[in-house]
N, C-alpha and C positions, 0 to 999 in steps of 0.2 A: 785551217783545214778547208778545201775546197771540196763543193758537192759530189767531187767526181770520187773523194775521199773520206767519206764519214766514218764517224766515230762508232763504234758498235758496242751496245750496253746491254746487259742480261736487264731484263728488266723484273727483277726483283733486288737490283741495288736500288736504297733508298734515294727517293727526289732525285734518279739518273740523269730526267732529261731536266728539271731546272738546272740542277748544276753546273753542267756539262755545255748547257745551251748555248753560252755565248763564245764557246771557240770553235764552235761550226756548224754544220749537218749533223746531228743526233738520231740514231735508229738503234729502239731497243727493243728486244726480241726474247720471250722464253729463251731458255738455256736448249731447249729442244732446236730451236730452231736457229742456234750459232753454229754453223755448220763450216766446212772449208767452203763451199760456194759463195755464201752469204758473208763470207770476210775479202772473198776474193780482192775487192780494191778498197777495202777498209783501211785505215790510217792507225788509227789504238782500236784495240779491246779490252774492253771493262765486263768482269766474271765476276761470278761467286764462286762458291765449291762445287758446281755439278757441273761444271764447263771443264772437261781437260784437255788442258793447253798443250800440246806435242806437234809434232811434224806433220800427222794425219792433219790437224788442224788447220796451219800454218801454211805447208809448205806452196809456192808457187802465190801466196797473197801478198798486197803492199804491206802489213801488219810492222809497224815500227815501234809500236810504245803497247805493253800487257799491265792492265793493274788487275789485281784482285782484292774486291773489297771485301777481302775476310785477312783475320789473322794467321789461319794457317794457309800453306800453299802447298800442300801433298798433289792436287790437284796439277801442276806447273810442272814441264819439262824444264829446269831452269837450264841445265846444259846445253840443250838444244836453244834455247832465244840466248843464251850467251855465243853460241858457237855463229848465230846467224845475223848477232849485230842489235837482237829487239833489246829494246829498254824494258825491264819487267822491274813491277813493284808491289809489295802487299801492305793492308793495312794495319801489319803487326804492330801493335799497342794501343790502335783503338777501341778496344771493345774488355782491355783488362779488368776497368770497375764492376761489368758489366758478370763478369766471368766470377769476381772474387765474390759479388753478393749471393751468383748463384749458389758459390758452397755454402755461406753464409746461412741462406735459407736452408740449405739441407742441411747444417749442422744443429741449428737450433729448431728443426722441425725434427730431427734424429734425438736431440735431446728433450722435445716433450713426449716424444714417444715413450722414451726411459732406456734406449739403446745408447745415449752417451750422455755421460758427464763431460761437461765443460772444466768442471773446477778440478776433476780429476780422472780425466783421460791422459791421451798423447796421441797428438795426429803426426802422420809421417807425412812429409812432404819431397816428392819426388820431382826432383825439377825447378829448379829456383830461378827463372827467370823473372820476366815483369809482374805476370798472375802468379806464383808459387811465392816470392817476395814480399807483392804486395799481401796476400792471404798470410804469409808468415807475423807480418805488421799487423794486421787485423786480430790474430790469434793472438798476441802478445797483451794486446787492448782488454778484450775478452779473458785473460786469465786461462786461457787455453795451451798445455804445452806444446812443442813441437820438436821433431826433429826435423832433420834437412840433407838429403840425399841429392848428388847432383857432383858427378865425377869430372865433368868439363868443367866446371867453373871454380874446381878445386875445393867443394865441400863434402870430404870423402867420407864421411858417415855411411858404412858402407849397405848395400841395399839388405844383405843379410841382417842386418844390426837392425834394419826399421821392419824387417821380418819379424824379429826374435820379441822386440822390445813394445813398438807403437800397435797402437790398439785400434785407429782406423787409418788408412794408407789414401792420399790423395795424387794423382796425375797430372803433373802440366809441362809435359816434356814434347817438344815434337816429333814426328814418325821418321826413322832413321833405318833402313833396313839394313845399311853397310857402316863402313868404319868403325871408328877403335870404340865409339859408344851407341852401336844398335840398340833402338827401344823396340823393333817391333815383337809382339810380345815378350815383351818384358815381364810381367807378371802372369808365367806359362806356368804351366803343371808341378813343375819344381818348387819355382814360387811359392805359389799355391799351398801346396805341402809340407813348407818352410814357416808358411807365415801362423802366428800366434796370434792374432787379434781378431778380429769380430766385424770389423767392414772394407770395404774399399770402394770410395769416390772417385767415378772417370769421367772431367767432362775437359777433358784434352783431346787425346787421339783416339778413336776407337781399337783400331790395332792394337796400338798398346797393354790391351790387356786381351789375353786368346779367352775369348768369349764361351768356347766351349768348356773351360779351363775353371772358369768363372764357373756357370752352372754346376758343374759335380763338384766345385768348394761349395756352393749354398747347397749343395743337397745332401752336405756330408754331417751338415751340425745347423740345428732350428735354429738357432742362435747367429749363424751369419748373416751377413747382409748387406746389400751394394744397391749406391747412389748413381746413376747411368745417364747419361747425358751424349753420349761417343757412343755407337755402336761398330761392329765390324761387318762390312758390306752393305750401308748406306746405299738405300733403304731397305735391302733385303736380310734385314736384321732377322738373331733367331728367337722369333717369336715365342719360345718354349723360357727363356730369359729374361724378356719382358711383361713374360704371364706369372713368373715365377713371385710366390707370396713373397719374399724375403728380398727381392727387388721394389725397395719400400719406394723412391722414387727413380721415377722413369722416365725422360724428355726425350721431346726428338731434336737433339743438336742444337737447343737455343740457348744454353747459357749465356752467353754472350748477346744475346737478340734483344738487351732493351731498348729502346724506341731511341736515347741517345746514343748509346755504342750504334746502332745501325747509322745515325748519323755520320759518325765519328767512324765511322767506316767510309762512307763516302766521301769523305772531307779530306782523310788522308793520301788516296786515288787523287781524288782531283787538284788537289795545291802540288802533289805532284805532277800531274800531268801540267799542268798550269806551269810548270819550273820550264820539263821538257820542250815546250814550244815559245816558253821565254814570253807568256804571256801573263798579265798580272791577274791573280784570284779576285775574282767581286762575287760569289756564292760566300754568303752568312749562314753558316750551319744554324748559331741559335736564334736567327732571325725565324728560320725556317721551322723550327720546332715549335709546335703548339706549347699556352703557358701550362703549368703544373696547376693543378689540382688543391686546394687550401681544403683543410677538413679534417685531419688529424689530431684527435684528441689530444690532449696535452697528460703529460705524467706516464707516458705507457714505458714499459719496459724495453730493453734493447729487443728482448725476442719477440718483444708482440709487435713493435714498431716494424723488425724485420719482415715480420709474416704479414702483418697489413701490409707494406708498402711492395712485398714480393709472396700474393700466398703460390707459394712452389707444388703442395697439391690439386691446385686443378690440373695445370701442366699434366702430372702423373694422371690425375683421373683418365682425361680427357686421351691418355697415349693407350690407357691398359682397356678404355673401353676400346679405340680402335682396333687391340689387337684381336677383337675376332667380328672383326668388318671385312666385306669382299674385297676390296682394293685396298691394303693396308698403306701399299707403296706409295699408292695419290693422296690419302693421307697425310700420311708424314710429308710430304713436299707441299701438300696445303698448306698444312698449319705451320709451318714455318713461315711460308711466303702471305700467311693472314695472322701471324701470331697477335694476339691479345696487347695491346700497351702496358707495357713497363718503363716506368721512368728511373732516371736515374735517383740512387740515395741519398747523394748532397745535395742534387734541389730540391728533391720534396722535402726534406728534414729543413732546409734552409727556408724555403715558402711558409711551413709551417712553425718557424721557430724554434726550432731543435738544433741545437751542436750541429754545422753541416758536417765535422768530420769526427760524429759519433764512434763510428766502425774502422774507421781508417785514414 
Protein backbone atom coordinates (compact mmCIF):
# COMPACT_ATOMS: atom_id res chain seq x y z
CA UNK A 1 0.00 0.00 0.00
CA UNK A 2 1.30 3.25 -0.95
CA UNK A 3 1.24 6.49 1.27
CA UNK A 4 -1.08 7.97 -1.18
CA UNK A 5 -3.26 4.92 0.19
CA UNK A 6 -3.39 4.06 3.67
CA UNK A 7 -4.87 1.74 5.67
CA UNK A 8 -7.53 3.25 8.11
CA UNK A 9 -8.01 1.54 11.56
CA UNK A 10 -10.69 2.48 14.47
CA UNK A 11 -8.47 2.78 16.91
CA UNK A 12 -9.89 0.80 19.61
CA UNK A 13 -8.87 -2.50 17.49
CA UNK A 14 -6.40 -4.12 19.65
CA UNK A 15 -2.32 -3.43 18.82
CA UNK A 16 -4.10 -1.81 15.23
CA UNK A 17 -1.05 0.01 14.32
CA UNK A 18 1.76 -2.88 15.26
CA UNK A 19 -0.10 -5.13 13.36
CA UNK A 20 -1.04 -3.70 10.44
CA UNK A 21 2.40 -1.66 10.38
CA UNK A 22 4.25 -3.58 8.01
CA UNK A 23 1.93 -3.41 4.78
CA UNK A 24 2.04 0.23 4.72
CA UNK A 25 0.88 3.71 5.91
CA UNK A 26 -1.34 2.94 9.14
CA UNK A 27 -3.82 5.88 10.37
CA UNK A 28 -6.10 5.11 13.11
CA UNK A 29 -8.67 7.29 14.25
CA UNK A 30 -11.85 7.04 16.84
CA UNK A 31 -14.74 5.55 15.27
CA UNK A 32 -15.98 9.43 15.38
CA UNK A 33 -13.65 10.42 13.22
CA UNK A 34 -13.92 7.57 10.18
CA UNK A 35 -15.95 9.56 8.23
CA UNK A 36 -16.50 9.33 4.00
CA UNK A 37 -13.79 12.29 3.78
CA UNK A 38 -11.28 10.64 5.94
CA UNK A 39 -11.49 7.29 3.72
CA UNK A 40 -11.54 9.22 0.79
CA UNK A 41 -8.10 7.61 -0.81
CA UNK A 42 -7.91 4.96 1.93
CA UNK A 43 -6.96 1.52 0.56
CA UNK A 44 -8.86 -1.12 3.49
CA UNK A 45 -10.77 -0.22 6.66
CA UNK A 46 -10.52 -1.85 9.67
CA UNK A 47 -13.86 -1.12 12.25
CA UNK A 48 -15.44 -2.34 15.29
CA UNK A 49 -19.10 -2.09 15.83
CA UNK A 50 -19.71 1.57 16.01
CA UNK A 51 -18.47 2.33 12.34
CA UNK A 52 -21.33 1.65 9.80
CA UNK A 53 -20.13 0.52 6.79
CA UNK A 54 -22.77 1.57 3.80
CA UNK A 55 -22.61 3.72 0.84
CA UNK A 56 -22.85 7.05 2.91
CA UNK A 57 -19.62 5.84 3.93
CA UNK A 58 -17.96 4.50 0.99
CA UNK A 59 -19.25 5.81 -1.74
CA UNK A 60 -16.79 7.92 -4.35
CA UNK A 61 -13.51 6.28 -1.85
CA UNK A 62 -10.63 3.95 -3.06
CA UNK A 63 -11.94 1.61 -0.13
CA UNK A 64 -11.04 -2.07 -1.61
CA UNK A 65 -10.70 -4.34 1.40
CA UNK A 66 -13.49 -3.80 5.03
CA UNK A 67 -12.59 -6.00 7.98
CA UNK A 68 -14.39 -5.84 11.11
CA UNK A 69 -12.72 -6.86 14.09
CA UNK A 70 -15.78 -8.14 15.90
CA UNK A 71 -17.85 -11.17 15.47
CA UNK A 72 -20.81 -9.86 14.61
CA UNK A 73 -21.33 -7.50 11.36
CA UNK A 74 -25.02 -5.89 11.85
CA UNK A 75 -22.96 -2.94 11.48
CA UNK A 76 -21.82 -3.93 7.49
CA UNK A 77 -23.87 -3.05 4.42
CA UNK A 78 -22.60 -6.33 3.05
CA UNK A 79 -24.77 -6.01 -0.32
CA UNK A 80 -23.50 -2.90 -0.98
CA UNK A 81 -19.39 -3.88 -0.71
CA UNK A 82 -20.62 -6.92 -2.62
CA UNK A 83 -22.32 -5.04 -5.37
CA UNK A 84 -19.27 -2.52 -5.46
CA UNK A 85 -16.48 -5.17 -5.70
CA UNK A 86 -15.00 -4.43 -1.66
CA UNK A 87 -13.45 -7.54 -0.19
CA UNK A 88 -15.35 -7.37 3.39
CA UNK A 89 -14.38 -9.71 6.31
CA UNK A 90 -15.18 -10.33 10.07
CA UNK A 91 -13.78 -11.93 12.85
CA UNK A 92 -16.35 -14.39 13.36
CA UNK A 93 -14.93 -17.13 15.75
CA UNK A 94 -12.43 -15.31 17.42
CA UNK A 95 -13.73 -14.13 20.50
CA UNK A 96 -16.11 -17.60 21.06
CA UNK A 97 -14.06 -18.85 24.29
CA UNK A 98 -14.36 -15.48 25.33
CA UNK A 99 -18.20 -15.33 24.99
CA UNK A 100 -18.89 -18.97 26.34
CA UNK A 101 -16.93 -18.08 29.76
CA UNK A 102 -18.94 -15.15 29.81
CA UNK A 103 -22.16 -17.28 30.32
CA UNK A 104 -20.07 -19.45 32.36
CA UNK A 105 -19.65 -16.77 34.93
CA UNK A 106 -23.19 -15.88 34.95
CA UNK A 107 -24.45 -19.26 35.37
CA UNK A 108 -22.38 -20.09 38.28
CA UNK A 109 -22.77 -16.55 39.79
CA UNK A 110 -26.81 -17.27 39.06
CA UNK A 111 -26.32 -20.42 40.90
CA UNK A 112 -24.64 -19.10 44.09
CA UNK A 113 -27.27 -16.68 44.30
CA UNK A 114 -29.84 -19.72 44.56
CA UNK A 115 -31.56 -18.68 41.19
CA UNK A 116 -30.33 -21.97 39.51
CA UNK A 117 -29.32 -25.37 39.89
CA UNK A 118 -26.79 -26.83 37.78
CA UNK A 119 -27.55 -30.38 38.63
CA UNK A 120 -31.12 -29.75 37.99
CA UNK A 121 -32.24 -26.97 35.75
CA UNK A 122 -32.35 -27.01 31.87
CA UNK A 123 -30.97 -24.22 29.85
CA UNK A 124 -32.28 -23.51 26.32
CA UNK A 125 -30.09 -22.72 23.91
CA UNK A 126 -31.03 -20.81 20.92
CA UNK A 127 -28.64 -20.75 18.22
CA UNK A 128 -26.20 -23.32 17.91
CA UNK A 129 -23.47 -22.11 16.03
CA UNK A 130 -19.62 -21.88 17.25
CA UNK A 131 -20.68 -20.02 20.88
CA UNK A 132 -24.16 -21.86 21.36
CA UNK A 133 -22.14 -25.37 20.53
CA UNK A 134 -19.29 -24.74 22.13
CA UNK A 135 -21.52 -23.48 25.55
CA UNK A 136 -23.61 -26.74 24.77
CA UNK A 137 -20.14 -28.82 25.28
CA UNK A 138 -19.30 -26.97 28.28
CA UNK A 139 -22.97 -27.50 29.86
CA UNK A 140 -22.55 -31.22 29.20
CA UNK A 141 -19.11 -31.09 31.42
CA UNK A 142 -20.81 -29.39 34.13
CA UNK A 143 -23.81 -31.71 34.46
CA UNK A 144 -26.04 -29.00 33.24
CA UNK A 145 -28.92 -29.98 30.91
CA UNK A 146 -29.72 -28.43 27.70
CA UNK A 147 -31.83 -28.15 24.96
CA UNK A 148 -31.09 -26.83 21.42
CA UNK A 149 -33.30 -24.55 19.21
CA UNK A 150 -31.82 -23.58 16.07
CA UNK A 151 -34.22 -24.09 12.80
CA UNK A 152 -31.32 -23.47 10.12
CA UNK A 153 -29.15 -25.89 10.93
CA UNK A 154 -31.82 -28.49 11.34
CA UNK A 155 -32.12 -28.72 15.08
CA UNK A 156 -35.88 -28.14 15.23
CA UNK A 157 -36.68 -28.33 18.91
CA UNK A 158 -38.99 -26.17 18.34
CA UNK A 159 -38.77 -22.48 20.20
CA UNK A 160 -42.25 -23.09 21.84
CA UNK A 161 -41.05 -26.41 23.26
CA UNK A 162 -37.81 -24.41 24.99
CA UNK A 163 -40.73 -21.91 26.09
CA UNK A 164 -42.95 -24.54 27.64
CA UNK A 165 -40.05 -26.70 29.11
CA UNK A 166 -36.25 -24.96 29.95
CA UNK A 167 -36.07 -22.89 32.89
CA UNK A 168 -33.33 -20.36 31.63
CA UNK A 169 -33.29 -19.41 27.81
CA UNK A 170 -29.83 -18.28 26.39
CA UNK A 171 -29.18 -16.24 22.77
CA UNK A 172 -26.53 -16.73 20.29
CA UNK A 173 -28.25 -16.24 17.01
CA UNK A 174 -27.37 -13.40 14.74
CA UNK A 175 -29.77 -10.26 13.89
CA UNK A 176 -31.82 -11.19 10.87
CA UNK A 177 -34.62 -8.87 10.15
CA UNK A 178 -35.95 -10.81 6.77
CA UNK A 179 -35.89 -14.28 5.45
CA UNK A 180 -37.38 -17.62 6.27
CA UNK A 181 -35.61 -17.24 9.99
CA UNK A 182 -35.87 -13.55 11.33
CA UNK A 183 -34.42 -13.26 14.97
CA UNK A 184 -35.12 -9.70 15.24
CA UNK A 185 -37.13 -9.83 18.28
CA UNK A 186 -37.54 -12.97 18.62
CA UNK A 187 -38.30 -13.16 22.13
CA UNK A 188 -41.31 -10.44 21.78
CA UNK A 189 -44.43 -10.13 23.95
CA UNK A 190 -45.72 -13.47 22.64
CA UNK A 191 -42.68 -14.98 23.76
CA UNK A 192 -42.63 -13.68 26.63
CA UNK A 193 -46.06 -14.70 27.62
CA UNK A 194 -45.45 -18.29 26.38
CA UNK A 195 -42.34 -18.79 28.32
CA UNK A 196 -42.32 -20.84 31.73
CA UNK A 197 -39.04 -20.53 33.14
CA UNK A 198 -37.41 -17.95 35.29
CA UNK A 199 -34.59 -16.33 33.22
CA UNK A 200 -33.07 -15.38 30.05
CA UNK A 201 -29.28 -14.68 29.06
CA UNK A 202 -28.53 -12.20 26.11
CA UNK A 203 -25.09 -11.62 25.27
CA UNK A 204 -25.58 -12.18 21.42
CA UNK A 205 -27.70 -9.54 19.61
CA UNK A 206 -29.37 -7.01 21.58
CA UNK A 207 -32.43 -6.79 19.09
CA UNK A 208 -32.98 -10.19 19.62
CA UNK A 209 -34.71 -9.74 22.47
CA UNK A 210 -37.48 -6.45 22.45
CA UNK A 211 -36.23 -4.92 25.39
CA UNK A 212 -39.38 -3.34 26.35
CA UNK A 213 -40.91 -6.84 26.23
CA UNK A 214 -38.27 -7.87 28.67
CA UNK A 215 -39.06 -5.38 31.35
CA UNK A 216 -42.94 -6.09 31.85
CA UNK A 217 -41.83 -9.98 31.92
CA UNK A 218 -39.49 -8.87 35.13
CA UNK A 219 -42.06 -7.01 36.39
CA UNK A 220 -44.73 -9.41 36.20
CA UNK A 221 -43.18 -12.24 38.72
CA UNK A 222 -40.12 -11.25 41.53
CA UNK A 223 -39.00 -14.29 40.56
CA UNK A 224 -37.68 -13.45 37.00
CA UNK A 225 -34.73 -12.49 35.87
CA UNK A 226 -32.09 -11.59 32.99
CA UNK A 227 -28.43 -11.80 32.33
CA UNK A 228 -27.82 -8.65 29.58
CA UNK A 229 -24.89 -8.25 27.98
CA UNK A 230 -26.62 -6.91 24.17
CA UNK A 231 -28.72 -4.11 24.53
CA UNK A 232 -31.09 -2.51 22.02
CA UNK A 233 -30.08 0.93 20.64
CA UNK A 234 -26.31 0.70 21.75
CA UNK A 235 -25.65 2.95 23.86
CA UNK A 236 -28.99 4.55 24.29
CA UNK A 237 -30.08 1.57 26.15
CA UNK A 238 -33.42 1.65 28.43
CA UNK A 239 -32.05 2.70 31.35
CA UNK A 240 -35.30 1.61 33.39
CA UNK A 241 -33.93 -2.20 32.35
CA UNK A 242 -30.58 -1.88 33.58
CA UNK A 243 -31.74 -0.36 36.91
CA UNK A 244 -34.26 -2.97 37.19
CA UNK A 245 -33.35 -5.13 40.59
CA UNK A 246 -34.12 -8.55 38.70
CA UNK A 247 -31.52 -7.59 35.98
CA UNK A 248 -28.92 -9.53 38.23
CA UNK A 249 -26.08 -8.94 35.86
CA UNK A 250 -25.69 -6.14 33.46
CA UNK A 251 -22.58 -5.51 30.91
CA UNK A 252 -22.00 -3.07 28.35
CA UNK A 253 -21.27 -5.57 25.24
CA UNK A 254 -18.09 -7.16 26.57
CA UNK A 255 -18.71 -10.75 26.70
CA UNK A 256 -16.50 -11.46 24.24
CA UNK A 257 -13.85 -8.55 25.41
CA UNK A 258 -11.10 -10.67 27.10
CA UNK A 259 -7.73 -9.38 26.57
CA UNK A 260 -7.20 -12.69 24.12
CA UNK A 261 -10.45 -12.63 22.14
CA UNK A 262 -9.51 -8.80 21.51
CA UNK A 263 -6.37 -10.24 20.21
CA UNK A 264 -7.96 -12.93 18.26
CA UNK A 265 -9.97 -10.41 16.91
CA UNK A 266 -7.32 -8.57 15.30
CA UNK A 267 -5.46 -11.47 14.23
CA UNK A 268 -8.25 -12.81 12.15
CA UNK A 269 -8.53 -9.11 10.12
CA UNK A 270 -5.23 -9.05 9.56
CA UNK A 271 -3.96 -12.72 8.17
CA UNK A 272 -6.80 -11.92 6.24
CA UNK A 273 -5.98 -8.77 5.01
CA UNK A 274 -2.34 -10.21 4.67
CA UNK A 275 -4.06 -13.17 2.10
CA UNK A 276 -5.80 -10.07 0.24
CA UNK A 277 -2.51 -8.26 -0.80
CA UNK A 278 -0.73 -11.67 -1.12
CA UNK A 279 1.57 -10.48 1.46
CA UNK A 280 3.03 -12.87 4.24
CA UNK A 281 1.77 -12.28 8.14
CA UNK A 282 4.87 -11.65 10.51
CA UNK A 283 2.45 -9.93 13.54
CA UNK A 284 2.63 -12.93 16.64
CA UNK A 285 -0.57 -12.30 18.41
CA UNK A 286 0.86 -14.35 21.55
CA UNK A 287 4.12 -12.68 21.21
CA UNK A 288 2.20 -9.61 21.65
CA UNK A 289 0.18 -10.54 24.63
CA UNK A 290 1.54 -9.89 28.09
CA UNK A 291 2.46 -13.39 30.08
CA UNK A 292 -0.47 -14.62 32.60
CA UNK A 293 -0.52 -14.18 36.01
CA UNK A 294 0.57 -17.37 38.37
CA UNK A 295 -1.23 -17.21 41.85
CA UNK A 296 -4.22 -19.35 41.84
CA UNK A 297 -4.65 -21.38 44.59
CA UNK A 298 -4.71 -24.93 44.03
CA UNK A 299 -7.98 -27.35 44.97
CA UNK A 300 -10.71 -24.42 44.21
CA UNK A 301 -13.78 -25.53 42.79
CA UNK A 302 -15.03 -25.09 39.06
CA UNK A 303 -17.26 -22.07 40.28
CA UNK A 304 -14.72 -20.42 42.53
CA UNK A 305 -11.91 -20.94 39.74
CA UNK A 306 -14.70 -19.49 37.37
CA UNK A 307 -15.25 -16.26 39.48
CA UNK A 308 -11.67 -15.78 40.38
CA UNK A 309 -10.38 -15.92 37.02
CA UNK A 310 -13.78 -13.89 35.60
CA UNK A 311 -15.52 -11.92 38.77
CA UNK A 312 -18.48 -10.94 36.21
CA UNK A 313 -19.83 -8.70 39.25
CA UNK A 314 -17.81 -5.79 39.08
CA UNK A 315 -18.76 -5.59 35.34
CA UNK A 316 -22.57 -5.28 36.75
CA UNK A 317 -21.50 -3.10 39.62
CA UNK A 318 -19.61 -0.75 37.70
CA UNK A 319 -22.73 -0.60 34.56
CA UNK A 320 -25.73 -0.14 37.42
CA UNK A 321 -23.63 2.66 39.16
CA UNK A 322 -23.23 4.44 35.77
CA UNK A 323 -26.79 4.28 35.08
CA UNK A 324 -27.40 7.36 36.94
CA UNK A 325 -24.30 9.21 35.76
CA UNK A 326 -24.70 12.50 33.36
CA UNK A 327 -23.14 10.97 30.33
CA UNK A 328 -24.19 7.46 30.48
CA UNK A 329 -23.45 7.00 26.68
CA UNK A 330 -19.55 8.19 27.16
CA UNK A 331 -19.63 5.70 29.55
CA UNK A 332 -20.48 2.69 28.11
CA UNK A 333 -18.06 3.42 24.98
CA UNK A 334 -15.27 4.11 27.85
CA UNK A 335 -15.44 1.13 29.56
CA UNK A 336 -15.34 -0.89 26.76
CA UNK A 337 -12.69 0.80 24.88
CA UNK A 338 -10.59 0.67 28.77
CA UNK A 339 -12.23 -2.64 29.87
CA UNK A 340 -10.51 -4.19 32.78
CA UNK A 341 -8.04 -7.44 31.72
CA UNK A 342 -9.36 -10.64 31.36
CA UNK A 343 -7.55 -13.43 30.40
CA UNK A 344 -8.28 -16.28 28.71
CA UNK A 345 -9.35 -19.80 30.85
CA UNK A 346 -6.87 -22.35 29.34
CA UNK A 347 -3.98 -20.18 30.01
CA UNK A 348 -4.57 -19.05 33.25
CA UNK A 349 -5.81 -22.60 34.38
CA UNK A 350 -2.67 -24.00 32.24
CA UNK A 351 -0.04 -21.23 34.12
CA UNK A 352 -1.36 -22.38 37.16
CA UNK A 353 -1.63 -26.05 36.81
CA UNK A 354 -5.20 -26.88 36.44
CA UNK A 355 -6.72 -29.08 33.58
CA UNK A 356 -6.49 -26.32 30.75
CA UNK A 357 -9.73 -27.79 29.39
CA UNK A 358 -11.45 -27.93 32.74
CA UNK A 359 -14.84 -26.13 31.22
CA UNK A 360 -14.51 -27.08 27.84
Amino acid sequence: MSSHHPLIIDSNVWQGTDAFAHLGEVITLPHQEITAQSLQHAHALITRSSTRVNADLLAGSSVSFVGTATIGDDHIDKPYLKQQGVTFVSAAGSSTDAVVEYILASLFTLENMGKLSINNDELGIIGVGRIGSLLNQACAQLGLKTLLNDPPRGLETSLDDLLKSTDILTLHTPLEKDGNHPTYHLMGVDEFAKFQGKGIINAGRGACVDNQALLDWLNQDKEHFAVLDCWENEPNINLELLKHPQTIIATPHIAGHSLDGKAANTYFVYKDLCAFLQVSPTWDMNAALPDIEQGLEQGLSQSALALKMYPIQNDTLAMKEAASSDDFKAWFSSYRKNYPVRRSWAKVLAANNYPKDLFF
